[in-house]
C-alpha positions, 0 to 999 in steps of 0.5 A: 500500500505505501510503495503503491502511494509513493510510486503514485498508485494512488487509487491502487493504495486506496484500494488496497487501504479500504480492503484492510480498513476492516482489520485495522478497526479490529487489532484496536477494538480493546487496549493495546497490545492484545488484539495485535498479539492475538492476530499474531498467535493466530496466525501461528507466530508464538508472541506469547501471552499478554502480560499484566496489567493487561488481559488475555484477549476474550473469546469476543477478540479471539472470534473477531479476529479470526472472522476478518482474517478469514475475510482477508483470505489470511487463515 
């Protein structure tokens, strides 16, 4: 997305922007880290566990992710 904006694909970049605007919502639907650790795990890359203060991710996390990565043909 950023190299097609830097070599003026600018309709390319949007493109590709509006077609992960939907995972970019979700990895910010709770506190930070967790979703983003969570899509990590997900995806098979051990990033290990949220340490405290912050949570594990919920189920409502968990399921959300997984359902906009499948979307994104990621899973």
């Amino acid at each position: 997305m950023i190299d097609s904006y830097i070599d003026g694909n600018v309709n390319e970049a949007m493109k590709m922007h509006l077609k992960l605007l939907d995972i970019f919502d979700k990895l910010f639907m709770t506190a930070n880290p967790i979703p983003v650790k969570a899509a990590l795990n997900i995806l098979g890359l051990d990033v290990g566990i949220t340490r405290l203060p912050l949570a594990a991710p919920s189920d409502i996390v968990n399921s959300t992710l997984k359902d906009v990565m499948s979307k994104l043909g990621l899973l």
